[in-house]
Backbone bond lengths (Angstrom), bond angles and torsions (degrees), N, CA, C in turn:
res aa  C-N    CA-C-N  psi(-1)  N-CA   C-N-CA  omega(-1)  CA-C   N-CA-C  phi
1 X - - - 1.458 - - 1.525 108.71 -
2 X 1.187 100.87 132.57 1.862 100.13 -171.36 1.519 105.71 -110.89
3 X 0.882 135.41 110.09 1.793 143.55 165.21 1.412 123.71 -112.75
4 X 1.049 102.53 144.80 2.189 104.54 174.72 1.571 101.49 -143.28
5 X 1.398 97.02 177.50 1.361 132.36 -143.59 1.847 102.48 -98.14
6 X 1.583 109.99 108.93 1.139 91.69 144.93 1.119 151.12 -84.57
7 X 1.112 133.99 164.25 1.579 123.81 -155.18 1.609 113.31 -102.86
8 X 1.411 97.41 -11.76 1.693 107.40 160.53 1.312 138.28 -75.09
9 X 1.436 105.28 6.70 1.424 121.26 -153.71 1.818 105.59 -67.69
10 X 1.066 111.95 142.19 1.805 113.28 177.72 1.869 101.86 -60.19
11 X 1.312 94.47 122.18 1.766 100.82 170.50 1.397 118.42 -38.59
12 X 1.661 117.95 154.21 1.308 101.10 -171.94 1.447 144.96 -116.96
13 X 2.074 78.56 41.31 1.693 95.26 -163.11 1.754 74.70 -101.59
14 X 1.383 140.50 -15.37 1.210 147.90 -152.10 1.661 91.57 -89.90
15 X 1.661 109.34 -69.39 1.412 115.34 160.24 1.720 138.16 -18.66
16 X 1.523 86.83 -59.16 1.240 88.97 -178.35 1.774 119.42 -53.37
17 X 1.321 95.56 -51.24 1.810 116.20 179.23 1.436 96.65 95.50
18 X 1.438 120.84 54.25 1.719 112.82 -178.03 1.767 88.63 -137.47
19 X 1.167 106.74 136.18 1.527 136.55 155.49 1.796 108.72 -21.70
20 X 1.685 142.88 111.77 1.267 123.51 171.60 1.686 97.07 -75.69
21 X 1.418 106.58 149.15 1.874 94.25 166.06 1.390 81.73 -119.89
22 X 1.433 130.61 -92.38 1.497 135.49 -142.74 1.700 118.34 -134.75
23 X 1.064 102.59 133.71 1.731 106.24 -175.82 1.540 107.05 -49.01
24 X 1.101 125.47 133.44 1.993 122.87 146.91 1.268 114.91 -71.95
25 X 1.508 106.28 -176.27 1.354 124.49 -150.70 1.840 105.60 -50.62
26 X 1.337 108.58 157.29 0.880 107.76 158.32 1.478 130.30 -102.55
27 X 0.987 124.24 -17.53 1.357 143.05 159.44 1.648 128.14 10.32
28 X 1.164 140.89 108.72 1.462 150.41 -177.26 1.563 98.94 -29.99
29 X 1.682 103.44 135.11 1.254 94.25 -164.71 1.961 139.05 87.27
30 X 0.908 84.83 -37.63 2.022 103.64 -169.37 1.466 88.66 -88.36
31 X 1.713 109.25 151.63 1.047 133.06 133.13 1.335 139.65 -36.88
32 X 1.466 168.78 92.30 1.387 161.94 122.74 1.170 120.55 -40.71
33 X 1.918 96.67 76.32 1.636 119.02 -175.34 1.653 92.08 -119.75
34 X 1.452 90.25 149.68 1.461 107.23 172.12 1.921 112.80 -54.78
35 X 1.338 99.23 151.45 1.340 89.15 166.20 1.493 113.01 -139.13
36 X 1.492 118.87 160.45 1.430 122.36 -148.85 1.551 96.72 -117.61
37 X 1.516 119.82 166.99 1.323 115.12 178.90 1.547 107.38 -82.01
38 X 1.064 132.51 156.08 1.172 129.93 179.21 1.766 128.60 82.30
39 X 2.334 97.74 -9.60 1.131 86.23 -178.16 1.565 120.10 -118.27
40 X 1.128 97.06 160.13 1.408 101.72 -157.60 1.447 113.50 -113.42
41 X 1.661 117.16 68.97 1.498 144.04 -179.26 1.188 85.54 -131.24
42 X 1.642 118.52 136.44 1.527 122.80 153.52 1.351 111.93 -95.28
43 X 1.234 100.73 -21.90 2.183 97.55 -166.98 1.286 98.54 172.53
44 X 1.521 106.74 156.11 1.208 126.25 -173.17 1.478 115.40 -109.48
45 X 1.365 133.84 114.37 1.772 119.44 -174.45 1.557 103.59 -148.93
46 X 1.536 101.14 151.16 1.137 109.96 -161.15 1.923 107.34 -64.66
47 X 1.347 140.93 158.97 0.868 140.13 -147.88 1.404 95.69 -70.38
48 X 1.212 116.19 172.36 1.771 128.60 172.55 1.623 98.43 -137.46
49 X 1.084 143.04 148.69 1.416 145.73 174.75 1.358 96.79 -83.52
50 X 1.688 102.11 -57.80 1.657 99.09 -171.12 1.194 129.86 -56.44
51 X 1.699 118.50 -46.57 1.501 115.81 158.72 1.478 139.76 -83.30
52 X 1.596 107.11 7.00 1.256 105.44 -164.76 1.611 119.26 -130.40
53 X 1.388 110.01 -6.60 1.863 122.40 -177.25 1.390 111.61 -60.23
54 X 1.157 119.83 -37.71 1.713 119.98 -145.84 1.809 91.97 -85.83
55 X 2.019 110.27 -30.38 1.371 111.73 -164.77 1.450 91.68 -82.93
56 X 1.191 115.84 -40.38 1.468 114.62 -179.37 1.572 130.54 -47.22
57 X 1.875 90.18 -64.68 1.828 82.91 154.29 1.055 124.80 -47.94
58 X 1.108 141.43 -51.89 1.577 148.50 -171.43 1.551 100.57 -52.85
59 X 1.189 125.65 -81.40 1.349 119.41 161.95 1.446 136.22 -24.28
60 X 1.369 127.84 -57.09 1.321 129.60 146.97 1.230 130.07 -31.86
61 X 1.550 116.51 -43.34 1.538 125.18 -167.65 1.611 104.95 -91.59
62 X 1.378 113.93 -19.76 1.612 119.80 166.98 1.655 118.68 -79.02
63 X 1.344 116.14 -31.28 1.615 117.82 177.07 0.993 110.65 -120.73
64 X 1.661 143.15 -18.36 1.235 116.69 -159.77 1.987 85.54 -127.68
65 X 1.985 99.95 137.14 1.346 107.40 -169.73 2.010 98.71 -80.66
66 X 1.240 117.01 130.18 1.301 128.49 158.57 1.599 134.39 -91.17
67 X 1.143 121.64 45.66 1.534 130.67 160.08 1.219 134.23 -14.14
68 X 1.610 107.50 -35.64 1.344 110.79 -168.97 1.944 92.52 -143.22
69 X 1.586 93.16 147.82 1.403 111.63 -174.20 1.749 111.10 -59.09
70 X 1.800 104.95 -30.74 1.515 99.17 -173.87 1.808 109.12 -80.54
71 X 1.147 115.03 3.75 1.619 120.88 178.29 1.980 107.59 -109.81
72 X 1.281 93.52 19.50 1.603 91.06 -176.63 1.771 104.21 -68.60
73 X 1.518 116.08 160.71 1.467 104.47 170.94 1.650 123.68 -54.67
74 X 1.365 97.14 -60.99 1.388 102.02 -175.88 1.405 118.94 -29.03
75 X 1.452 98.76 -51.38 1.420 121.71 -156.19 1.524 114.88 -77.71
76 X 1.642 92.40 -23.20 1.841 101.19 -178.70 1.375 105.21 -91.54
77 X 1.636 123.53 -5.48 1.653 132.95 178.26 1.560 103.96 -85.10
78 X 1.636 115.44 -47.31 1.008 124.30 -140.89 2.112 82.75 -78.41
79 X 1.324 112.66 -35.02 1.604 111.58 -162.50 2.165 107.00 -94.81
80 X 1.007 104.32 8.68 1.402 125.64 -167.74 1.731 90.41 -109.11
81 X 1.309 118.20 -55.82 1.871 114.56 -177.82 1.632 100.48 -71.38
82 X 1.754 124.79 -39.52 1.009 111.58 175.40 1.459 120.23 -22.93
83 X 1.783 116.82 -64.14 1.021 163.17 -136.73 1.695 103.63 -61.85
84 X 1.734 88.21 -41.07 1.254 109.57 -169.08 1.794 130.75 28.67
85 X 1.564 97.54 56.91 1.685 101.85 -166.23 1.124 107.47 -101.13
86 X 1.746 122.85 -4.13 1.563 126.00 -166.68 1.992 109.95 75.12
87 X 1.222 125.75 -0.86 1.327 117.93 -173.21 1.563 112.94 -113.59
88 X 1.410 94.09 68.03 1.765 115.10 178.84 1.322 107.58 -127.04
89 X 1.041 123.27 112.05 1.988 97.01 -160.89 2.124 87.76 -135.54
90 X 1.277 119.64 144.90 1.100 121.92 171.42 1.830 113.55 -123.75
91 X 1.138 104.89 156.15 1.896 104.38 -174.35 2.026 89.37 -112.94
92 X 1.465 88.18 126.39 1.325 112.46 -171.66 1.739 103.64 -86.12
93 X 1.228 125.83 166.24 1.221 119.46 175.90 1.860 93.66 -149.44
94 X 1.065 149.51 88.15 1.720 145.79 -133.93 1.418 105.10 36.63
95 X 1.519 111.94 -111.19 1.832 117.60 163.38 1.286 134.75 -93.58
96 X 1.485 93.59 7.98 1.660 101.71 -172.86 1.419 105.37 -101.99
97 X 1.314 102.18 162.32 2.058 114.82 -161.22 1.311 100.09 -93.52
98 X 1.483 161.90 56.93 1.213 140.99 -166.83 1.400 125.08 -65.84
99 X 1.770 104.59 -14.52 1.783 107.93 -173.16 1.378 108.81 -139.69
100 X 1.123 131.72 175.93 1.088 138.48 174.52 1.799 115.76 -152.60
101 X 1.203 114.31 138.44 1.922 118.47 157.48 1.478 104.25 -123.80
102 X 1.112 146.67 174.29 1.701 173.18 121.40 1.631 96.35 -97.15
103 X 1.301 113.65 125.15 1.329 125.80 145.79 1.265 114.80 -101.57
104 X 1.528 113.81 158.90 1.551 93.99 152.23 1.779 94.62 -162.05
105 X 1.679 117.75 153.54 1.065 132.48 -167.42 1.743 120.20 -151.01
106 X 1.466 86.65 114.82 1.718 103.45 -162.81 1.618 120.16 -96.08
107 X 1.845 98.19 7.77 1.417 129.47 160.19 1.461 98.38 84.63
108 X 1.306 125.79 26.80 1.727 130.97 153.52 1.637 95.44 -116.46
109 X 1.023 138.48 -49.75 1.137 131.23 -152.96 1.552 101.98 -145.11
110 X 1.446 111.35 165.52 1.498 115.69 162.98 1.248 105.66 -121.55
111 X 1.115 115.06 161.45 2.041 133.32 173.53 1.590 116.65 -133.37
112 X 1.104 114.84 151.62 1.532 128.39 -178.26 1.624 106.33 -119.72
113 X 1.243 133.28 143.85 1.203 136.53 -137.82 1.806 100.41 -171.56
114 X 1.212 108.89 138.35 2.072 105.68 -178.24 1.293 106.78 30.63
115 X 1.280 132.41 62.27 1.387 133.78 124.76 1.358 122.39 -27.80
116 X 1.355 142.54 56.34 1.558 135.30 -145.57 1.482 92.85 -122.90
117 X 1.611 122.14 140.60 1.410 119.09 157.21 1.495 98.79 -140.97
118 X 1.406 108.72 130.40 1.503 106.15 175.78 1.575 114.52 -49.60
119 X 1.507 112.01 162.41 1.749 134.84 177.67 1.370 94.26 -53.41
120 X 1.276 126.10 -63.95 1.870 121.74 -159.36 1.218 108.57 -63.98
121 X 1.419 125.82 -27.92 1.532 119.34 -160.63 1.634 104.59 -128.07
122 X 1.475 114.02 24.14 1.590 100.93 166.52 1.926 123.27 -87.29
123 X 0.909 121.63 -162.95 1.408 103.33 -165.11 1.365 128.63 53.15
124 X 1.237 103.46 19.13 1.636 98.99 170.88 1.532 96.80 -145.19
125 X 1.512 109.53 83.50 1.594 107.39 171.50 1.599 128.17 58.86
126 X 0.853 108.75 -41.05 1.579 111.71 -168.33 1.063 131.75 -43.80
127 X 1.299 114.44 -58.39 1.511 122.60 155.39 1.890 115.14 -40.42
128 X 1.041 109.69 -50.03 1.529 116.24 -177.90 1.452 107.68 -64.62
129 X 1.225 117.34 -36.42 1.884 125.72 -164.14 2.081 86.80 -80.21
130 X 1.165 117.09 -47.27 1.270 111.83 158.59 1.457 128.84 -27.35
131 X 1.338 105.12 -100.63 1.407 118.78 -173.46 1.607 99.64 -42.67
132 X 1.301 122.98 -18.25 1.436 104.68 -157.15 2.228 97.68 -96.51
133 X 1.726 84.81 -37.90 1.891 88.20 154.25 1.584 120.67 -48.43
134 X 0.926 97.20 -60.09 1.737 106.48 170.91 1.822 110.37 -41.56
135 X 0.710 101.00 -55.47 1.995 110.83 -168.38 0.920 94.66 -72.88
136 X 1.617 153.27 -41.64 1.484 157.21 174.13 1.459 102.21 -49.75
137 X 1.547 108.78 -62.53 1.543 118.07 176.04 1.693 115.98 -33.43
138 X 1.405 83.87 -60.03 1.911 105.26 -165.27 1.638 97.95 -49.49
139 X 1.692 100.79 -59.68 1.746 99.00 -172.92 1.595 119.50 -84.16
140 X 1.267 111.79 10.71 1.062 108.86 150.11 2.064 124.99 -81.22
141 X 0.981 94.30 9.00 1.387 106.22 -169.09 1.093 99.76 -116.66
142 X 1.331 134.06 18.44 1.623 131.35 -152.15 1.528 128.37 24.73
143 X 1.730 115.21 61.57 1.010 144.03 -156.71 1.942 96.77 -105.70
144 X 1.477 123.89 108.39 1.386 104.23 -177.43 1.916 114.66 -119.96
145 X 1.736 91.01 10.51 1.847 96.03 154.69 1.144 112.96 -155.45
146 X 1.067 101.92 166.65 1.655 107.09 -174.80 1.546 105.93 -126.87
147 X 1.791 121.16 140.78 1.171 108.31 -171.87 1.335 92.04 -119.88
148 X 1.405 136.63 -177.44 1.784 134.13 156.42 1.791 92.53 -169.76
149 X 1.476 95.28 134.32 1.496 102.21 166.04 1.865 106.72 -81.12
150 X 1.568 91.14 160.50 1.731 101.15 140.07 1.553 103.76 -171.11
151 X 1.846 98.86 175.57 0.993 101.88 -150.62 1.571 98.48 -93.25
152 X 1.913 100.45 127.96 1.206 114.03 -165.87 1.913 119.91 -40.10
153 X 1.371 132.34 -6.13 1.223 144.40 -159.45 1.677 97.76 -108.06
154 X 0.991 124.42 -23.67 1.759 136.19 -161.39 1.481 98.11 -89.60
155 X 1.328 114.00 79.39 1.522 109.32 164.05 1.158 123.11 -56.56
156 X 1.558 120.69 -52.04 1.261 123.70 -175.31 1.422 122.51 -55.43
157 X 1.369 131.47 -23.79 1.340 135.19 -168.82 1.227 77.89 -103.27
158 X 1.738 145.79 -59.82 1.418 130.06 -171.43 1.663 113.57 -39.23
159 X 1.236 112.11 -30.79 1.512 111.68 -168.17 1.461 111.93 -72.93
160 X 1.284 104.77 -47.34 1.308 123.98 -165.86 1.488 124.08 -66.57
161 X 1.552 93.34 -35.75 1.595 108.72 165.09 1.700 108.99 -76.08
162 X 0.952 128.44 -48.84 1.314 138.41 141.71 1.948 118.97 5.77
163 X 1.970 92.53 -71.78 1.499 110.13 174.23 1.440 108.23 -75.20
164 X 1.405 146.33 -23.98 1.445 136.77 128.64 1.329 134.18 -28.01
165 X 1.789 128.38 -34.34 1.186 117.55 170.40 1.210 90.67 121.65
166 X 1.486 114.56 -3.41 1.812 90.91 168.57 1.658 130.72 -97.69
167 X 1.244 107.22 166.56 1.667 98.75 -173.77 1.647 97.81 -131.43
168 X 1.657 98.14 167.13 1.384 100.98 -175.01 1.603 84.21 -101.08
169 X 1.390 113.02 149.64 1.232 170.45 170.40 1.491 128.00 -65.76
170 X 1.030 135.49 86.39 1.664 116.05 179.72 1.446 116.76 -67.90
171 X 0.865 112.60 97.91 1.801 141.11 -174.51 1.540 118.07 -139.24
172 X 1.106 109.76 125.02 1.738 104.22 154.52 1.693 100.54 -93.78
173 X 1.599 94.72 149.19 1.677 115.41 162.74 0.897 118.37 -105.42
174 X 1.825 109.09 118.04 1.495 103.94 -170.17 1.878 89.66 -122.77
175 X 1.237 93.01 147.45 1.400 100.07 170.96 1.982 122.94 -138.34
176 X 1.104 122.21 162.24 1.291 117.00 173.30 1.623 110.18 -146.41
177 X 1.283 115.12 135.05 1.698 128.99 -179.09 1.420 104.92 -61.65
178 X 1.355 130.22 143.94 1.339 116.87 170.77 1.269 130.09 -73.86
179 X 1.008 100.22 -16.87 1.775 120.28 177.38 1.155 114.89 -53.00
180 X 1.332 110.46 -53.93 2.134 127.50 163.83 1.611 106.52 -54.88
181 X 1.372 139.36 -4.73 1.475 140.16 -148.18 1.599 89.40 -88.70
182 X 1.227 105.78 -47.81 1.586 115.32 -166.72 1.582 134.02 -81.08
183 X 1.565 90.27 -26.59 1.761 128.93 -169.23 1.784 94.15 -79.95
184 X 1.472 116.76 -54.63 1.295 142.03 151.41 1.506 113.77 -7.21
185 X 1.291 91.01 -71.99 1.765 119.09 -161.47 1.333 121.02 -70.64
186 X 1.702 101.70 -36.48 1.331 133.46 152.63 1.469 136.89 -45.62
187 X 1.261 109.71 -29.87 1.795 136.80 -168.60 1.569 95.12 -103.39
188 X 1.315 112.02 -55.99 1.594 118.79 -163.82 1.718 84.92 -64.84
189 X 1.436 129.51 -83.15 1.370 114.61 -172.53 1.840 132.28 -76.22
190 X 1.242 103.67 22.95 1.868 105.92 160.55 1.313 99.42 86.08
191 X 1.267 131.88 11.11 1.628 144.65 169.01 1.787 84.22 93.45
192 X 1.297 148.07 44.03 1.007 125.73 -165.44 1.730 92.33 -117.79
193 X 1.237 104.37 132.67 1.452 116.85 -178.78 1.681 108.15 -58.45
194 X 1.839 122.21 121.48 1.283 115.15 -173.45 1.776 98.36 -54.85
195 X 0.901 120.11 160.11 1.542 133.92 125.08 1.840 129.06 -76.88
196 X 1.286 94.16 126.29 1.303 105.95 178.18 1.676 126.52 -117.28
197 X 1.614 107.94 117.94 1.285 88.12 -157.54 1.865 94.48 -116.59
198 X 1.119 90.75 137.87 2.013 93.22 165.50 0.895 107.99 -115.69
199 X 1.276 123.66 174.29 1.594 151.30 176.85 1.593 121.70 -35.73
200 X 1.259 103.31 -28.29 1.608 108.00 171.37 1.630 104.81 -92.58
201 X 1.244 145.59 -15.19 1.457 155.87 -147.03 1.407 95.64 -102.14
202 X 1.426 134.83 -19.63 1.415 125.86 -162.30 1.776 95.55 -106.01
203 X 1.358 111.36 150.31 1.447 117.16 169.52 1.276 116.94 -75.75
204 X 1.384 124.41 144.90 1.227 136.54 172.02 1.338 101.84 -82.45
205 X 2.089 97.51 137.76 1.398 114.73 175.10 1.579 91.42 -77.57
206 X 1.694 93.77 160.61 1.728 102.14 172.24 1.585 106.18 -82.55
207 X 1.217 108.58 154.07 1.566 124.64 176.11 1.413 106.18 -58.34
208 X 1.299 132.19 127.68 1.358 123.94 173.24 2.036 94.53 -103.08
209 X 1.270 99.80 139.29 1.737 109.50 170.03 1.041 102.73 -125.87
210 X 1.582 96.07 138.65 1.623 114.66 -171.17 1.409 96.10 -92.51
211 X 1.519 93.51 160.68 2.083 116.74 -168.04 1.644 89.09 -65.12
């Protein structure tokens, strides 16, 4: 199911329906998001490998289902730092990781990716103070949509993205593994190795001289 973000959406300290009291840290790195009574996010900062993988897996492997080997944590950390775009951002609670977003933006579009907030600490903003860090990120990059799947059966996350400003989309999502890219390529031409020809590969016509 494909949906995006309107950009009119009511702010989401308004959303939430919670009291602002006092800014958090300001700190290199950190977020300077409002904070609510009762909630229990200290700050928002972009991921760290060194302090932050082991909570992350842990988190991932408690909410989000992994089916397939190319969506494993490790493996979705290890190709996300490749990436090295800065749009990995986790919601801290002291030292512990309670949330997570991945953005990412290929300068046509933006995407949202591990939306994750642990069981003990949802219902209190977090997820929302997220996605909405995330969308700041994106349009700070001169980012002017945002897309995010889910899985068409998931009301509850449909809703919620929903109370953000997003809508579903008439789109099909089609996707393909890369692994099939080659196997593919293989079948369509008879296992026969393409030929590739450039600009030096073609024969030269002969010079014709006029009488």
């Amino acid at each position: 199911m494909g949906i995006y973000r309107r950009r009119n959406a009511q702010p989401w300290t308004a959303a939430c329906g919670q009291k602002e009291t006092v800014d958090i840290t300001h700190a290199k790195g950190l977020a300077s998001a409002p904070q609510f009574e009762g909630h229990t996010m200290d700050a928002i900062a972009e991921y760290s490998d060194e302090h932050h993988r082991r909570c992350v897996v842990e988190l991932w492997e408690t909410v989000i289902s992994y089916d397939t080997a190319h969506n494993t944590p490790s493996l979705a950390i290890d190709k996300k730092l490749a990436a090295a775009d800065g749009l990995f951002f986790v919601a801290l609670s002291g030292h512990e990781v309670v949330g997570t977003v991945l953005a990412g933006y290929d300068g046509h579009r933006g995407w949202l990716y591990s939306v994750a907030v642990h069981p003990s600490h949802r219902r209190k903003c977090i997820g929302m103070n997220l996605v909405h860090h995330a969308e700041d990120a994106l349009t700070a990059r001169g980012c002017m949509k945002i897309n995010l799947q889910i899985v068409s059966a998931n009301e509850s996350v449909k809703t919620f993205y929903e109370s953000l400003g997003y809508s579903t989309e008439p789109r099909i999502s089609m996707g393909k593994r890369s692994s099939r890219i080659s196997r593919c390529r293989e079948i369509r031409l008879g296992k026969r190795p393409l030929r590739v020809q450039n600009s030096h590969s073609y024969p030269k016509r002969p010079r014709r001289i006029g009488s």
